[in-house]
SENU-855270 format. One record per residue (C-alpha): residue number from 0; residue in one letter; x, y, z. Coordinates in nm, 4 decimals. Layout:
<nodes>
pos, code, px, py, pz
NUM, A, X, Y, Z
...
</nodes>
This chain:
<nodes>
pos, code, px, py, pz
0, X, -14.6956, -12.7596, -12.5224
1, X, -14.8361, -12.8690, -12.2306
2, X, -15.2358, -12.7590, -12.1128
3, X, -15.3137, -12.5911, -11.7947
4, X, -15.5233, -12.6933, -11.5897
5, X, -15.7943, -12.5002, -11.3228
6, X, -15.5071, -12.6428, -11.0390
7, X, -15.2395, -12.4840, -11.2745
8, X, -15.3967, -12.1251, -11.2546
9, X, -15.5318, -12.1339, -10.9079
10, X, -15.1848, -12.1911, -10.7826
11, X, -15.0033, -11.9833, -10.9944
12, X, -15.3028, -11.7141, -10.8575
13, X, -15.1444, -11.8134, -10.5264
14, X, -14.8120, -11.7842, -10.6100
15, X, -14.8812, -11.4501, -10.7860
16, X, -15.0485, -11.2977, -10.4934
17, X, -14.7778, -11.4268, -10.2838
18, X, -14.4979, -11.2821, -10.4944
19, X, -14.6752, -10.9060, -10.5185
20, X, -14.7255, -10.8509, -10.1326
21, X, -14.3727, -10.9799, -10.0308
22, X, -14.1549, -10.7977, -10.3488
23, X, -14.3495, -10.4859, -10.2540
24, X, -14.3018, -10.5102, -9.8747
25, X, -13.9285, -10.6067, -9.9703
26, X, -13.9309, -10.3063, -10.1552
27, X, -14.0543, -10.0351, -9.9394
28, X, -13.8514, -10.1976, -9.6563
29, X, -13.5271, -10.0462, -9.4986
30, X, -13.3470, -10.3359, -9.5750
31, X, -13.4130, -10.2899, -9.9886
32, X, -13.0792, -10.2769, -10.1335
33, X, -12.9705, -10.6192, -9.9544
34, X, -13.2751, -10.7750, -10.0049
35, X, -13.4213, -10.6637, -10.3388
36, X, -13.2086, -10.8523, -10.5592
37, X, -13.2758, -11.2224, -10.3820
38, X, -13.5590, -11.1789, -10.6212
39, X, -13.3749, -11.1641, -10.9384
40, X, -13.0835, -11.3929, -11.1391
41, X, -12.7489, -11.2473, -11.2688
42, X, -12.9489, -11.2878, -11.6454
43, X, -13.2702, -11.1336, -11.5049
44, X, -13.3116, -10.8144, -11.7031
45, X, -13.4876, -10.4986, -11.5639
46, X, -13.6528, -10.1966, -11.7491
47, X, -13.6707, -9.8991, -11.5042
48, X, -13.9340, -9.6387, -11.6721
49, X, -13.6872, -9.6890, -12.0001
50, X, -13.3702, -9.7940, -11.8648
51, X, -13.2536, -10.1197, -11.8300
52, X, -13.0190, -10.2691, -11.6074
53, X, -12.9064, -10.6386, -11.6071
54, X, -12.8933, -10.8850, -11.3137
55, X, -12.8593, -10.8364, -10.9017
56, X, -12.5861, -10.5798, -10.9422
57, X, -12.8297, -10.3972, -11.1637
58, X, -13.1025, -10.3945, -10.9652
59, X, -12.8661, -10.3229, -10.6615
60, X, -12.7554, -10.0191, -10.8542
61, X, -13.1029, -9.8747, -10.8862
62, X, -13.2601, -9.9255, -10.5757
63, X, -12.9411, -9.7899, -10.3779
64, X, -12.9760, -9.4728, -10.6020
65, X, -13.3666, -9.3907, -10.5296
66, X, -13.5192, -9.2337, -10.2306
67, X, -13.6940, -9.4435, -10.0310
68, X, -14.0858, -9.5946, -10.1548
69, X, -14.3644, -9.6504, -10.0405
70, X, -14.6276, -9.8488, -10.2883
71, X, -14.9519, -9.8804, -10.3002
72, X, -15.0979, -10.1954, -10.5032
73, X, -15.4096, -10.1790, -10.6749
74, X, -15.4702, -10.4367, -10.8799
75, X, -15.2410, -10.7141, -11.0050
76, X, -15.2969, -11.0247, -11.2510
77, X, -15.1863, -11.3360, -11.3227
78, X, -15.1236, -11.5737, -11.6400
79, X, -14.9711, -11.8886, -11.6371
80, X, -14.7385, -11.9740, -11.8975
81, X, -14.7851, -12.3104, -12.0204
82, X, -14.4471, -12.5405, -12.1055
83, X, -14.3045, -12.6189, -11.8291
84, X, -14.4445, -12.7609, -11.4619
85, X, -14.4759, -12.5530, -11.2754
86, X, -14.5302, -12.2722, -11.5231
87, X, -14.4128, -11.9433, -11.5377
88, X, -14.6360, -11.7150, -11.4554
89, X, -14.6792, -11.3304, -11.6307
90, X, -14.7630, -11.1103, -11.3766
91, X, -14.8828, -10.6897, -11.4106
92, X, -14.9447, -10.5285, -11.0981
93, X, -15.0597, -10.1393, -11.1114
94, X, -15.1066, -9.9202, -10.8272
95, X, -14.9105, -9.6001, -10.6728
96, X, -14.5468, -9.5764, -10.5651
97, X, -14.4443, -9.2115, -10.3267
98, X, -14.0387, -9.1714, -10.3316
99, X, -13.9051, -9.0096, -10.0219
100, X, -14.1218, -8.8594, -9.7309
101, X, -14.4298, -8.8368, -9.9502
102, X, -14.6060, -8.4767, -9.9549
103, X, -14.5805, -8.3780, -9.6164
104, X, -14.2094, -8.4441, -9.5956
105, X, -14.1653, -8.1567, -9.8701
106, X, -14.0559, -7.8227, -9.8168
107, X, -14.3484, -7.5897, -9.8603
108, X, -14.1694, -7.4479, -10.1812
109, X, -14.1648, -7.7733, -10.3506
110, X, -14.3133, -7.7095, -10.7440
111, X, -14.6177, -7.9424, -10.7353
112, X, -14.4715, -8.1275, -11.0534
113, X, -14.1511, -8.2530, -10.8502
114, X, -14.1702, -8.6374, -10.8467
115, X, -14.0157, -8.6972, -10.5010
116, X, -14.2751, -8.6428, -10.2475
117, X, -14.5872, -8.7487, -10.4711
118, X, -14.7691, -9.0393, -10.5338
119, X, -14.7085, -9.1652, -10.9303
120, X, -14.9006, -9.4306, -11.0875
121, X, -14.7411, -9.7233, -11.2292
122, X, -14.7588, -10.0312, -11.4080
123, X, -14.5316, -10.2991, -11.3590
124, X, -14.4500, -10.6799, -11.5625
125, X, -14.2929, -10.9280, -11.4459
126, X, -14.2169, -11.2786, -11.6015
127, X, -14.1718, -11.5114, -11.3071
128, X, -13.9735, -11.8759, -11.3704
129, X, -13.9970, -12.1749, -11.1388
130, X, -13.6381, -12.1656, -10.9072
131, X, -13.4678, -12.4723, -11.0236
132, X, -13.2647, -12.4434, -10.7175
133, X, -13.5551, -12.3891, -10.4681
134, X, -13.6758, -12.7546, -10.2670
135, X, -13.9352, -12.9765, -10.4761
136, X, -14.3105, -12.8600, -10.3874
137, X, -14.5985, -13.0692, -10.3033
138, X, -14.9274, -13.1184, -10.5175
139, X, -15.1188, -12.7881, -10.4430
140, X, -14.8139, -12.6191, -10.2987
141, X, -14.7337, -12.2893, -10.4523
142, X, -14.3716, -12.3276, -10.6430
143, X, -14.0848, -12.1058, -10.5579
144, X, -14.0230, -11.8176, -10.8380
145, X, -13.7624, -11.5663, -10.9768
146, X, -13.7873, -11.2728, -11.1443
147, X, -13.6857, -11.3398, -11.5266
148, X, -13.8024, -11.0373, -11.6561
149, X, -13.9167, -10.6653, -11.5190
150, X, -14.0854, -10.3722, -11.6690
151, X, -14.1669, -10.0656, -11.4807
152, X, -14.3421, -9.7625, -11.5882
153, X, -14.4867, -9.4490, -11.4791
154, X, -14.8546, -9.3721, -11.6024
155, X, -14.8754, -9.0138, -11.6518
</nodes>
């Protein structure tokens, strides 16, 4: 097993910070359904608050059959993986995710505990591998990733 190094986790920091802003913007974008899944491999698997769905098709599937998002990142962090260069990274994000038109977009007579409309807390895992298909990176160049593995789950 390989050792990191302070390059190893200021990169993958990079890469990680990188990955959070443009999954989420990819996410909350019109565009979600086509673009979503560029970030996952027909063997990535996905847990959606319990229930998992495999590969592009999968994640395809769910997105096309939510309302529309909006998120709101709070905090995210990231851990190297050591064993191969560059490593995988773990990443958890948390923050706050609103499906549809958020509260205002609600009819007046909307019970307070309906989840479309209101902002949710979640936490969210992802295990990110180095794209073996993506062009070689330079020394201090953040590596492409993929989505290996995703966990997503409402707080409360």
């Amino acid at each position: 097993m390989s050792t990191l190094t302070q390059n190893d986790i200021e990169i993958a920091t990079r890469a990680a910070e990188n990955f959070t802003r443009l999954y989420y913007s990819t996410y909350d974008s019109p565009t979600r359904v086509d673009d979503l899944p560029n970030f996952y491999r027909a063997n990535s698997a996905l847990t959606w608050n319990g229930r998992p769905f495999e590969g592009i098709e999968g994640v395809r599937e769910l997105v096309s059959g939510i309302p529309t998002t909006k998120h709101e990142v709070q905090s995210f962090d990231c851990h190297p993986i050591p064993g191969s260069q560059p490593p995988s990274l773990l990443v958890t994000v948390s923050g706050t995710v609103t499906h549809g038109k958020g509260p205002a977009g609600n009819p007046a007579n909307t019970p307070r505990h309906e989840v479309e409309g209101h902002p949710r807390v979640f936490s969210q895992t992802f295990v990110l591998a180095p794209d073996p298909n993506a062009p070689p990176t330079k020394s201090g160049e953040v590596a492409k990733y993929y989505i290996t593995a995703d966990a997503l789950r409402f707080v409360g």
